[in-house]
C-alpha positions, -999 to 999 in steps of 0.1 A, spaced: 657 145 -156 692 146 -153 703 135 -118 734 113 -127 742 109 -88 703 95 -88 710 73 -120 741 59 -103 726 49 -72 695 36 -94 720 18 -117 739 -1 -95 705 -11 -74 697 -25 -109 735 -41 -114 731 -54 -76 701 -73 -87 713 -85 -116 744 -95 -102 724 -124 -80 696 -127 -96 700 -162 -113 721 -174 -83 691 -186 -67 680 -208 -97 717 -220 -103 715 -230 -68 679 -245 -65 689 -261 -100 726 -278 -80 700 -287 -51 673 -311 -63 699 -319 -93 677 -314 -125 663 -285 -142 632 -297 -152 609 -272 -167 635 -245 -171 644 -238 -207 680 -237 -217 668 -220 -252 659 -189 -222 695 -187 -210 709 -187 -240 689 -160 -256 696 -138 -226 734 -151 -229 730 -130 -261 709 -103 -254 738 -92 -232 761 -96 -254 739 -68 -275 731 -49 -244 763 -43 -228 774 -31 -267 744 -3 -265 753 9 -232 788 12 -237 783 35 -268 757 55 -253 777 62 -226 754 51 -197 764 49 -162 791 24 -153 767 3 -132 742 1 -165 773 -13 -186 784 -38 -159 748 -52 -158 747 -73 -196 785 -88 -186 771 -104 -154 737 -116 -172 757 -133 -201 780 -149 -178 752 -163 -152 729 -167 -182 759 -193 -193 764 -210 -158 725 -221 -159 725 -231 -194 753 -256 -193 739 -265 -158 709 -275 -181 730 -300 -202 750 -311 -174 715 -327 -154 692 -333 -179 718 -343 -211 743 -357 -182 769 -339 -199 803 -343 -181 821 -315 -168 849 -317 -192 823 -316 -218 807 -285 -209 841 -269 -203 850 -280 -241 815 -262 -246 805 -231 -227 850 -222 -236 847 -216 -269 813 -190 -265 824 -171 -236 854 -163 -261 828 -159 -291 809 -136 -271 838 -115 -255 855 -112 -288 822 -99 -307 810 -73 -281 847 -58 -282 848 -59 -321 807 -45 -324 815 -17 -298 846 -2 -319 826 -8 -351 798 9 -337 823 41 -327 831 43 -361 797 43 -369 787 71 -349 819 94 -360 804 87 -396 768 99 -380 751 62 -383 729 57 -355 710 30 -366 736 3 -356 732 15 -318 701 14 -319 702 -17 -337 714 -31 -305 690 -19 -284 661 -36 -300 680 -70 -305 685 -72 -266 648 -63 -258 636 -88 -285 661 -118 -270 651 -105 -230 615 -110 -239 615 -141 -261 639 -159 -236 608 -151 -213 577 -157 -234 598 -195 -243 583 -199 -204 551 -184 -213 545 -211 -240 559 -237 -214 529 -224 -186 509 -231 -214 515 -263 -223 519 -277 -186 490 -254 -167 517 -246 -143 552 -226 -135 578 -249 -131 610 -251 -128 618 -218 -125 626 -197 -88 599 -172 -83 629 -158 -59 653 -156 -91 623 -139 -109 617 -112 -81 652 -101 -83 650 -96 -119 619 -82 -118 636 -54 -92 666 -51 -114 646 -42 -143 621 -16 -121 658 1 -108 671 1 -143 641 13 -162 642 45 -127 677 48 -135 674 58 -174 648 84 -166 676 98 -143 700 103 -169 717 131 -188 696 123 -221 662 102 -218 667 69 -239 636 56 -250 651 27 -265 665 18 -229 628 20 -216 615 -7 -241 648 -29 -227 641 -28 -193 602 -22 -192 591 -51 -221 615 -74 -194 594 -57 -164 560 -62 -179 567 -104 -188 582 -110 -152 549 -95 -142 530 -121 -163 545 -148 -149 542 -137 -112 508 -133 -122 506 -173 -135 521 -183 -107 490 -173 -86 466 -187 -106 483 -223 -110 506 -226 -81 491 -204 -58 455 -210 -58 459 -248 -57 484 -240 -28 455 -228 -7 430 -252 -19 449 -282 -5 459 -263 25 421 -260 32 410 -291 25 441 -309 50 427 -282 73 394 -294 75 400 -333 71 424 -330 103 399 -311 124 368 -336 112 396 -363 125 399 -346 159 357 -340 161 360 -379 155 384 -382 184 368 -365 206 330 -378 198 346 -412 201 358 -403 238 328 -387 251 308 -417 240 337 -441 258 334 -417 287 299 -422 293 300 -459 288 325 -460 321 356 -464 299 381 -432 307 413 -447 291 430 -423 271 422 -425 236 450 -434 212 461 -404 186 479 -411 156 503 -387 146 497 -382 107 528 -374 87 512 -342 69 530 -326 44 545 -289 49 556 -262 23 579 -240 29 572 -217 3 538 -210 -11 554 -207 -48 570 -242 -46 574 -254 -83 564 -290 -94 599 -301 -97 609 -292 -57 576 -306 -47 586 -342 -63 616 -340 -40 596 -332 -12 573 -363 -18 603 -387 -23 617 -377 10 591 -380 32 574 -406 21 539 -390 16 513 -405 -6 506 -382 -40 471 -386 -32 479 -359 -5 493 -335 -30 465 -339 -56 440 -330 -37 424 -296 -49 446 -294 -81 415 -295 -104 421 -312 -139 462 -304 -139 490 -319 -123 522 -310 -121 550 -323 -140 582 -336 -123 
């Protein structure tokens, strides 16, 4: 279909999404101080992939909203990388500067040099270097991704990772992928980009329920129904006083229960949780079935 007006608008719904959408992890990430179960071998992939990206849609000629899109995942891609090494390696700053420096300029320098080279390609009638591109971003999107698959895996759980920072890229990918079948000329290769990204995120929403969530309800249920057999108690215990003459007021203990602000709280945030309130991990376990999660 070509509707550019409807690819633009599509485009920079995508770019909008991309633009924040690791902002939540880089700030959960400066929050609890670690990065535990994220995987820096991820952000550097998609560091990479949009390096390779932002070359295809350039010489394709997509909208200016689809070429904006790689430059502000390479750059946030690098910001949670380093933020990797800086809490987990304790890296000081000046030794991330003296890192993440030098491959910003790599990066920069090699998508200027690949998109002229690419031009020349295409004035020689070579279209296999474009499309070249194409397929290396898809292949670094989704194995940045499937690096958490194997992690889910290994650990029975999603952690580490902001289900809010993976429902923003999720969007941006469903905008993008809308946007390409708006444009002048259909691109399937820019289908396999943005869907193979769409279909992954969808995986891991879809582990999320089954470790996170389920467990979430189970524990919910079960602090549910221990605190109204402890108010049954209560009130048993008070009749029984009542009718032996004694009407005093029963004393109530206050419990310090745990709450959850979000039902997709990783492992990680719920070890800070536990640290600052002083709440037993008995509490937490219950319901988890044979896994825990790792902090």
């Amino acid at each position: 279909m070509n509707t550019p007006i409807v690819a633009n608008i599509l485009g920079t719904l995508g770019a909008v999404c991309w633009s924040v959408q690791l902002i939540p992890q880089i700030v959960i990430n400066y929050r609890r101080h670690n990065t535990i179960g994220l995987q820096p071998s991820m952000m550097m992939m998609w560091a990479w992939a949009g390096v390779s990206l932002g070359v295809y849609t350039v010489t394709e000629k997509f909208n200016i909203a689809l070429r904006i899109q790689p430059q502000i995942l390479t750059i946030l891609s690098l910001i949670t990388w380093i933020q990797c090494y800086y809490y987990e390696r304790r890296w000081s700053i000046l030794h991330c500067a003296a890192v993440i420096v030098p491959i910003v300029l790599l990066m920069g320098g090699l998508q200027v040099a690949l998109v002229f080279a690419l031009r020349i390609a295409e004035s020689e009638h070579l279209m296999w270097p474009s499309s070249l591109m194409a397929i290396l971003s898809a292949a670094l999107l989704a194995a940045g991704v499937l690096r958490h698959y194997w992690d889910i895996y290994i650990h029975r759980t999603v952690r580490g990772i902001s289900f809010i920072f993976v429902g923003i890229d999720a969007a941006g990918d469903l905008f993008s992928l809308a946007s390409v079948f708006f444009q002048p000329m259909f691109d399937i290769l820019g289908v396999v980009v943005y869907g193979t990204e769409l279909a992954l995120w969808l995986g891991v929403f879809i582990a999320g329920g089954y470790f996170n969530f389920a467990p979430w309800v189970r524990r919910k249920t079960i602090l549910l129904k221990s605190h109204r057999a402890a108010n049954l108690d209560i009130a048993q215990n008070w009749s029984q006083e009542h009718d032996e003459g004694d009407v005093s007021t029963p004393a109530i203990a206050l419990h310090n229960l745990p709450s959850s602000t979000s039902v997709f709280r990783t492992p990680s945030e719920i070890g800070g949780a536990r640290s600052r309130t002083g709440v037993p991990r008995s509490i937490y376990s219950l319901g988890d079935d044979d896994h825990s999660a790792s902090t």
